[in-house]
KOLZA-685119 format. One line per field, with one value per residue (C-alpha): residue number from 1; residue in one letter; z, y negated, x. Coordinates in nm, 3 decimals, padded with zeros to 5 digits. Example, Ala and Ser with C-alpha at 12.3 -4.5 7.8 and 13.67 -1.06 7.14 Angstrom:
! KOLZA-685119
i <- (1_2)
aa <- (A_S)
Z <- (00.780_00.714)
Y <- (00.450_00.106)
X <- (01.230_01.367)
This chain:
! KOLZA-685119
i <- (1_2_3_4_5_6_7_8_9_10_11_12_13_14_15_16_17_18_19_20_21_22_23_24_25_26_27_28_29_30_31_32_33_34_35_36_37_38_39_40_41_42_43_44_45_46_47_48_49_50_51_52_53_54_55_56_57_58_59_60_61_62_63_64_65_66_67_68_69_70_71_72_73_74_75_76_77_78_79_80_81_82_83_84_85_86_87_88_89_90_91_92_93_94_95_96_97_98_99_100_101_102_103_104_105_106_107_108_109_110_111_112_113_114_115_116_117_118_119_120_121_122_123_124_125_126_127_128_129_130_131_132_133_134_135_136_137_138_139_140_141_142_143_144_145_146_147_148_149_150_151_152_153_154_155_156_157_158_159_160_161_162_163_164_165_166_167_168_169_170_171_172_173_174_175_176_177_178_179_180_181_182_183_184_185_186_187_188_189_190_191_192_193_194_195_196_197_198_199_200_201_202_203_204_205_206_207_208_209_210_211_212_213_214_215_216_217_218_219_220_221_222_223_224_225_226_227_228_229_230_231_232_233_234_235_236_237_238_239_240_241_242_243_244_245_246_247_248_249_250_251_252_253_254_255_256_257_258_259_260_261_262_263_264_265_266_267_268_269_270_271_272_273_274_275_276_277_278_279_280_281_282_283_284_285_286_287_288_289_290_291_292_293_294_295_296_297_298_299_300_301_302_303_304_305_306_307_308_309_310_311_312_313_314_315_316_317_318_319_320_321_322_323_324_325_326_327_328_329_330_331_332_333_334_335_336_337_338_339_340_341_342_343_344_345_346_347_348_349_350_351)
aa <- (X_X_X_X_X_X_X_X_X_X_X_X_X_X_X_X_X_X_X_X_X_X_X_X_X_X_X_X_X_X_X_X_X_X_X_X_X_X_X_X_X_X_X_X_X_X_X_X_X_X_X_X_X_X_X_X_X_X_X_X_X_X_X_X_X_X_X_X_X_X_X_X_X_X_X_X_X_X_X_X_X_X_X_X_X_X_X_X_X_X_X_X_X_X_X_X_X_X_X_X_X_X_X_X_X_X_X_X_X_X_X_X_X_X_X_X_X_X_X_X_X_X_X_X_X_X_X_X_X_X_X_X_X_X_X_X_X_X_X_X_X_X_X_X_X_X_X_X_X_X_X_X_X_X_X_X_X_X_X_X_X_X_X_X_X_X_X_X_X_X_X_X_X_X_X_X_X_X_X_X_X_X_X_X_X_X_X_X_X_X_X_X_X_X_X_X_X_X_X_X_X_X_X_X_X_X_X_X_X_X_X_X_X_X_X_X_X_X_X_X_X_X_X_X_X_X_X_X_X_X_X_X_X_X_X_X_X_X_X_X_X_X_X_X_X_X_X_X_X_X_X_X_X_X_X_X_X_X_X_X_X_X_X_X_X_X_X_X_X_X_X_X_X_X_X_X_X_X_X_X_X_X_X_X_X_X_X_X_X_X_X_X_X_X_X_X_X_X_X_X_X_X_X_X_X_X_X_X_X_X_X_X_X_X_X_X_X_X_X_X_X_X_X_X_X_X_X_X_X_X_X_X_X_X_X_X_X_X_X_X_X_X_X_X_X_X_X_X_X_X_X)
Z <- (-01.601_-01.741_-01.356_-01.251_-01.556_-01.474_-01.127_-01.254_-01.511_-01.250_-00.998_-01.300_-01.351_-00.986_-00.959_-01.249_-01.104_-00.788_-00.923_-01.098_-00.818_-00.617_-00.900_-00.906_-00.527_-00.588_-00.872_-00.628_-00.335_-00.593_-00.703_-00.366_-00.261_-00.564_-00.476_-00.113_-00.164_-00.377_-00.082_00.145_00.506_00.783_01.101_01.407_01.733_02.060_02.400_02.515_02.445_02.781_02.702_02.542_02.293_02.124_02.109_01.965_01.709_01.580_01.504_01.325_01.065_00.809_00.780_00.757_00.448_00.261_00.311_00.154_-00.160_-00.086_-00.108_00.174_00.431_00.824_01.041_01.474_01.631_02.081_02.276_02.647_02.709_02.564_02.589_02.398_02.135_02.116_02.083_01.785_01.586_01.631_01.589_01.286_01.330_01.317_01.158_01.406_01.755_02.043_02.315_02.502_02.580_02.865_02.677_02.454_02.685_02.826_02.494_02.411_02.734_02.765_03.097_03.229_02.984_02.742_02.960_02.723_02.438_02.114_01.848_01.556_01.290_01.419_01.686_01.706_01.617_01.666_01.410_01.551_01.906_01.962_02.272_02.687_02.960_03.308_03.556_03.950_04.218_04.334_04.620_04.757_04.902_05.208_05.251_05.194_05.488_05.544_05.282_05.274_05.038_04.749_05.009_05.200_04.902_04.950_05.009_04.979_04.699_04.427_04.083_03.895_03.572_03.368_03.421_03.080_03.023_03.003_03.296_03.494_03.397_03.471_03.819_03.824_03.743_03.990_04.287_04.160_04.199_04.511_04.682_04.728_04.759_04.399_04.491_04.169_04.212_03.861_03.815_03.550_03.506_03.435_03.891_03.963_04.148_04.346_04.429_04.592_04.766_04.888_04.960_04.764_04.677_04.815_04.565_04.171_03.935_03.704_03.422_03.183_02.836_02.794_03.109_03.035_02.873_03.122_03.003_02.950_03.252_03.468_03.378_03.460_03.811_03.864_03.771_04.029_04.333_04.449_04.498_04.617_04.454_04.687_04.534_04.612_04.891_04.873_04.971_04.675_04.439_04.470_04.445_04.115_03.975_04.087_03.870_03.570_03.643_03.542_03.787_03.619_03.758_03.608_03.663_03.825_03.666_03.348_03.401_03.688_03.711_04.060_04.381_04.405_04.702_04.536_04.385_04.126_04.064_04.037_03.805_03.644_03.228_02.971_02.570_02.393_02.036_01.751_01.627_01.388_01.261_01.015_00.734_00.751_00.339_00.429_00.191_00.428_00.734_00.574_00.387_00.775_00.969_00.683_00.719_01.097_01.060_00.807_00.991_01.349_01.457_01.375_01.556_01.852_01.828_01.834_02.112_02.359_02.375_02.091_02.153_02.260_01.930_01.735_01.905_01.849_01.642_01.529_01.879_02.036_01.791_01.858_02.222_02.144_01.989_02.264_02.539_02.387_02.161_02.092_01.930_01.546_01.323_01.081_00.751_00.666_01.025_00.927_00.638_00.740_00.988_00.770_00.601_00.904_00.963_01.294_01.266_01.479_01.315_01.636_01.616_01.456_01.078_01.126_00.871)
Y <- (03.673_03.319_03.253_03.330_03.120_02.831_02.835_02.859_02.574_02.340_02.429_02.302_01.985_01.907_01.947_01.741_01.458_01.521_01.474_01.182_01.038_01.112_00.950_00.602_00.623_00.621_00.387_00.124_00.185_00.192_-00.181_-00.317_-00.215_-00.358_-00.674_-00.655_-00.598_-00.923_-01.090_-01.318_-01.248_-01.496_-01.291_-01.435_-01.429_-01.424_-01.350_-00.967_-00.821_-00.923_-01.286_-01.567_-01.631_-01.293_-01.300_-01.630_-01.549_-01.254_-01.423_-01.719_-01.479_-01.460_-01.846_-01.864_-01.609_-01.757_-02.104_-02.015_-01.844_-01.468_-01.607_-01.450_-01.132_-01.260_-01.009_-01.132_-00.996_-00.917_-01.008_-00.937_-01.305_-01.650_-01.743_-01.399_-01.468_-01.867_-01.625_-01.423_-01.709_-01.889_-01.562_-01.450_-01.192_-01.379_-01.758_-01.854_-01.891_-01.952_-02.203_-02.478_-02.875_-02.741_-02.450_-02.733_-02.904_-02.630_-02.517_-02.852_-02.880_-02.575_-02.469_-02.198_-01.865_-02.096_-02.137_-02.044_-01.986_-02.046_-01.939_-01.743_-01.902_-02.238_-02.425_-02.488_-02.763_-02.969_-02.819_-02.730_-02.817_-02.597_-02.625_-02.742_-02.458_-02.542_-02.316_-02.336_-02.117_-01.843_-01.525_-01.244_-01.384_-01.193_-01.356_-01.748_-01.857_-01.839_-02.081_-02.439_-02.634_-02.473_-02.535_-02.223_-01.974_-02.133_-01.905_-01.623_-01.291_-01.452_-01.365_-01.646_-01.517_-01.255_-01.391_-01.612_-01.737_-02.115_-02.107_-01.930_-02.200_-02.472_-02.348_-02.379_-02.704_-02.845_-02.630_-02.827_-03.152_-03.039_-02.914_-02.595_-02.210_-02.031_-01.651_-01.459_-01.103_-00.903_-00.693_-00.577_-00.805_-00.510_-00.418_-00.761_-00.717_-00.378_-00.606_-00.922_-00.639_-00.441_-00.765_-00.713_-01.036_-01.350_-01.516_-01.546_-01.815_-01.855_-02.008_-02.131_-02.275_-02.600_-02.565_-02.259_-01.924_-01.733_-01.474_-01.147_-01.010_-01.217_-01.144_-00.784_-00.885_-01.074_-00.789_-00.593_-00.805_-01.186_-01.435_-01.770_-02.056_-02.266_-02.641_-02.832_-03.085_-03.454_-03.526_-03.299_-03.431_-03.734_-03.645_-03.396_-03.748_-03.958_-03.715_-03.788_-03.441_-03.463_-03.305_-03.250_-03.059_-02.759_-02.656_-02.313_-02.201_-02.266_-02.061_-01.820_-01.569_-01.589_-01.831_-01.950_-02.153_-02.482_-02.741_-02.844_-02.658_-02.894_-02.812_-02.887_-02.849_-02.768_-02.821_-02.467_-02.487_-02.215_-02.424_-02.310_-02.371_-02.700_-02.399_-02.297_-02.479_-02.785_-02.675_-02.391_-02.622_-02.829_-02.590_-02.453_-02.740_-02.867_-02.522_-02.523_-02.884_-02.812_-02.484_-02.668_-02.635_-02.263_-02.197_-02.357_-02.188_-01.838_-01.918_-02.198_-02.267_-02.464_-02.710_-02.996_-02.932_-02.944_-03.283_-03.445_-03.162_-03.512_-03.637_-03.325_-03.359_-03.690_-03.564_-03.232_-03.480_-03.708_-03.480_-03.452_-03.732_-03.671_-03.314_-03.328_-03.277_-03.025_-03.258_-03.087_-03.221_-03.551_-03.548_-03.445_-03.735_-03.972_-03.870_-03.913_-04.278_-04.093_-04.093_-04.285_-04.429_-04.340_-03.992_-03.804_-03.602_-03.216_-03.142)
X <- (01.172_01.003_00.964_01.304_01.476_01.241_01.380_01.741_01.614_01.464_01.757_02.030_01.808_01.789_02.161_02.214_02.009_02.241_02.536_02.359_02.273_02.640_02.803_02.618_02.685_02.998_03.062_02.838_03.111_03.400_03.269_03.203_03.529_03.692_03.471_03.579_03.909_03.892_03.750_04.034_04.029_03.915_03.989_03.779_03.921_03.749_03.748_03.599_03.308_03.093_03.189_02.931_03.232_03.199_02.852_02.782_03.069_02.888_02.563_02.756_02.999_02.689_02.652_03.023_03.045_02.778_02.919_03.269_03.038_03.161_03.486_03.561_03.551_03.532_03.571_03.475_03.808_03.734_04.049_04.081_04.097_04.048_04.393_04.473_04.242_04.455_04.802_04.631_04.549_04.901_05.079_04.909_04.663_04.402_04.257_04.046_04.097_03.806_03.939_03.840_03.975_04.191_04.334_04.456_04.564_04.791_04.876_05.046_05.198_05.326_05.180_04.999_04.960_05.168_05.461_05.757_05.544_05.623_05.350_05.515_05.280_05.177_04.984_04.585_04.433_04.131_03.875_03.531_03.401_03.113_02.905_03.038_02.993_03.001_03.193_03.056_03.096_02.860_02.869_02.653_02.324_02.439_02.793_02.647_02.624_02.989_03.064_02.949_03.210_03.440_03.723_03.583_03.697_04.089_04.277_04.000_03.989_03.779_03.650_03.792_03.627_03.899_04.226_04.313_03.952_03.908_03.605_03.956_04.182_03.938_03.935_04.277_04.260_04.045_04.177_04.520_04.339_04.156_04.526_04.333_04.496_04.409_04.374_04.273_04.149_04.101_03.806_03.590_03.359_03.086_03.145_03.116_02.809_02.973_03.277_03.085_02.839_03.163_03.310_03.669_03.590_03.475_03.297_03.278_03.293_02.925_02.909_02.653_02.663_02.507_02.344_02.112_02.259_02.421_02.735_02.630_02.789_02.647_02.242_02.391_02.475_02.195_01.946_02.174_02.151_02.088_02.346_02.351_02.573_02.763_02.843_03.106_03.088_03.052_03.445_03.532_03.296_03.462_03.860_03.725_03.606_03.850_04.091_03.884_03.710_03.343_03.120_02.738_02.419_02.243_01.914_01.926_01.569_01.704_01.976_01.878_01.552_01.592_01.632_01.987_01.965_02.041_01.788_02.070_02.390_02.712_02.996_03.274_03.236_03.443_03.395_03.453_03.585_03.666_04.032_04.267_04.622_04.712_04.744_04.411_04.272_04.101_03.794_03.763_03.713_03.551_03.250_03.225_03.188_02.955_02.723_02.737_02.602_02.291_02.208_02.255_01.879_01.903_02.163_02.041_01.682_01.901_02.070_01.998_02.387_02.396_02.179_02.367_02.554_02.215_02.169_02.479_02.717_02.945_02.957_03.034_03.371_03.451_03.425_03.621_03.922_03.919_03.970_04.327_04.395_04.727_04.674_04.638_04.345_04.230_04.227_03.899_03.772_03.912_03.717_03.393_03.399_03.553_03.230_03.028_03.171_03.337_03.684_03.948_04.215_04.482_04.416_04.697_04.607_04.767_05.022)
């Protein structure tokens, strides 16, 4: 009997530690919800999954949180495209919107994906210039010796990156300054390497950030099968400059595992930037651009992408502002390059 009511003894004490132990459990998520709930939202847009965008985003949320002191809850929102992810921010489901100079560009002139568009909160704005990619042309290592200058793919099924990406409206541009047949064929970008061995399309646009990390997509396709990138020819290079189009090289081992074909890759870059609109608190820019600058070399040793930032992160604003110089501010960009001894006196102070 002694043995039976010590069981039913130890059983009640057990429970009672349970129910202990449930309790706390719950009183903990009771608080951090409380806390959370407390918490403002900073929704971060971006462009899908597969995209360098979204994954650099990810991995810079925690320095963003501690920056604003807990202040605040950000959240990394995917979009199917870049441009989608400018429409959130501007129509108010999100605070932050990835983009690039030429998205800008179109933005404020009402072209493109922002043809008709009127954004139901308010327009980007220059706030954070991030790192340059460079988009260049590549194909099947089969197919390459059909092609021999970018004017070869006129005309031709291509992979112009997902439709509403900046590396797709870059293209745009300079087939518009090269008078050249844009022929965009959407695919996911996981079969890219069953489409260029299938031959549904011609070729597909790479990319690289700062002239190294490759989007996650395209290691896929690489792993999968060899391609060959085909540069632009001389003629071309010089009506893309003429236009005011830089055209830079990229080292293919830094980028590639394998033998592209080239010795250098040429390209045409673009300067990525995470903007937001002129309500955004000016603290808020501020304490972020301030973090991303103190934890720049960190950044840049967790992802290679960031290092032309690390090297010059106020530069690579000053270059962000002056690819459109006649798009306003953030007043907490304004001030952290007032601070910097950066600022130009014609550029325009958002409101």
């Amino acid at each position: 009997m002694k043995s039976v009511a010590g069981r039913i003894n130890g059983s009640a004490w057990l429970g009672a530690i349970v129910s202990i132990a449930v309790a706390a459990v719950i009183a903990l998520t009771a608080v951090e919800s409380a806390n959370a709930q407390g918490r403002k939202s900073i929704r971060w847009a971006t462009s899908s999954v597969d995209s360098y965008g979204y994954k650099v985003a990810a991995a810079m949320v925690k320095v963003l949180e501690d920056a604003l002191g807990g202040e605040y809850t950000v959240t990394v929102n995917p979009y199917p495209s870049t441009t989608g992810a400018m429409k959130a921010a501007m129509d108010g489901t999100g605070e932050i919107g990835y983009t690039a100079d030429v998205g800008m560009t179109q933005l404020y002139a009402g072209e493109g994906g922002f043809k008709d568009y009127t954004a139901a909160k308010g327009k980007l704005v220059h706030a954070w210039y991030a790192y340059p990619m460079e988009s260049f042309m590549a194909t099947s290592a089969k197919d390459a010796g059909k092609y021999k200058c970018w004017g070869d793919f006129s005309g031709k099924p291509v992979f112009y990156t997902t439709a509403g990406f900046m590396n797709w409206l870059n293209f745009q541009r300079i087939y518009k300054t090269l008078g050249y047949q844009f022929k965009h064929v959407q695919i996911d970008p996981k079969s890219q390497s069953d489409a260029l061995q299938a031959g549904t399309i011609s070729g597909s646009v790479a990319y690289t950030t700062a002239g190294r990390s490759l989007a996650p997509y395209w290691k896929e396709t690489e792993v999968r099968m060899d391609v060959k990138v085909i540069n632009p020819c001389p003629d071309e290079v010089t009506k893309l400059r003429a236009a005011g189009l830089a055209v830079v090289d990229v080292d293919p081992k830094a980028a590639f595992t394998k033998d592209v074909g080239v010795q250098q890759i040429q390209s045409v870059p673009i300067l990525f930037a995470y903007n937001v609109r002129a309500d955004m608190p000016e603290d808020v820019v501020y304490k972020m651009l301030n973090a991303f600058y103190k934890n720049k070399d960190q950044l840049a040793q967790a992802d290679p992408g960031f290092t032309p930032m690390a090297k010059d992160f106020v530069g690579m604003q000053v270059q962000g502002i002056s690819a459109n110089p006649d798009i306003p501010v953030h007043p907490g960009l304004v001030k952290f390059l007032k601070e910097h001894k950066a600022w130009n006196d014609k550029w325009k102070i958002s409101k």
